[in-house]
N, C-alpha and C positions, 0 to 999 in steps of 0.2 A: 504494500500500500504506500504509495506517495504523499509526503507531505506539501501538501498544498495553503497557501496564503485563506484568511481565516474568511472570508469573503466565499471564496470557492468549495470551503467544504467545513468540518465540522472544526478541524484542528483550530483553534484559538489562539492566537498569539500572544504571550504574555507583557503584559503593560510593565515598561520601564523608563524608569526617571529615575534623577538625580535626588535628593533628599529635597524634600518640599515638605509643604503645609497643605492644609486642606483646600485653599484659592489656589493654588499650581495645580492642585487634581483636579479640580472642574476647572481651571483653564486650559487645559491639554483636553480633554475631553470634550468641552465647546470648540478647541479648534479642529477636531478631529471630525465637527458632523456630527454629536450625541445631543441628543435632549435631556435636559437635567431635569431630575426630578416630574417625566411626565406622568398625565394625567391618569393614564388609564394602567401604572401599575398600584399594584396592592404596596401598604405601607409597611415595610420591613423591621424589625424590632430591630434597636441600636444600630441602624443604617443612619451616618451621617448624608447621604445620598445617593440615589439610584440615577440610573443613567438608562436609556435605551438606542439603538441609531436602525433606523426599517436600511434593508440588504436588498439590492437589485432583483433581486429570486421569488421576492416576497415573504420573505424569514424574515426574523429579528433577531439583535441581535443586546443584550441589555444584563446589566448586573447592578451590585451594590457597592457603598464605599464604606467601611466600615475603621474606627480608629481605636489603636491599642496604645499602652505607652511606649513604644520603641516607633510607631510606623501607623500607616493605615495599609488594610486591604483591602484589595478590589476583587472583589469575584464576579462572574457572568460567565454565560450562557447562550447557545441561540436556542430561539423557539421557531419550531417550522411553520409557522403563521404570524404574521404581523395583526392585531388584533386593529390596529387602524385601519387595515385594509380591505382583514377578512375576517370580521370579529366571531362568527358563527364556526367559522374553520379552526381559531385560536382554542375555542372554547372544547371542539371536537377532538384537536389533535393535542393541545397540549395542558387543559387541567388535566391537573394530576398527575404530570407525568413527569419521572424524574430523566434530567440531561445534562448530559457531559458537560460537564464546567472545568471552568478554567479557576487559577487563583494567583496572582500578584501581590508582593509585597513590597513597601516605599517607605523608606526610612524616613523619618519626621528630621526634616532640618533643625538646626541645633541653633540658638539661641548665641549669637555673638557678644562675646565682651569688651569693651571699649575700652 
């Protein structure tokens, strides 16, 4: 099996940066095309924020950003329906249905002293 760019198939590429804060994680993520925080996902327990970006195929593609003391993680997901698109199809093919995730970790920039 070939690995293919996360667009093309299921493998995910893992999100990496340099030590940020939690405004570099939704700035990379708005430049990349994700909608922050939409409307039509469910509200995740201790998610500093979710993210989703709809896939040429009509997938999505969407996770969370969650933050610990050393870093935050990002986890996500594609779903084989875009519920924007095809919300009766969202509903058919992916409640309840558990899928391949990915997970990222980004170390929390460190506080400089003057």
């Amino acid at each position: 099996m070939s690995r293919k760019d996360s667009i093309g198939s299921d493998v995910l590429k893992k999100v990496r940066l340099p030590p940020t804060n939690l405004r570099g994680v939704e700035n990379y993520l708005r430049n990349r095309g994700y909608r922050i925080n939409p409307i039509l996902q469910n509200n995740k327990p201790r998610a500093k924020l979710t993210f989703d970006k709809p896939l040429p195929d009509g997938r999505r593609l969407h996770g969370c950003v969650y933050r610990s003391k050393k870093g935050f993680q990002i986890k996500q997901h594609i779903d084989a329906a875009d519920p924007y698109r095809n919300p009766i199809g969202h509903l058919l093919k992916d409640y309840g249905t558990r899928h391949r995730s990915s997970s990222s970790f980004i170390k929390k920039r460190t506080k400089r002293r003057r």
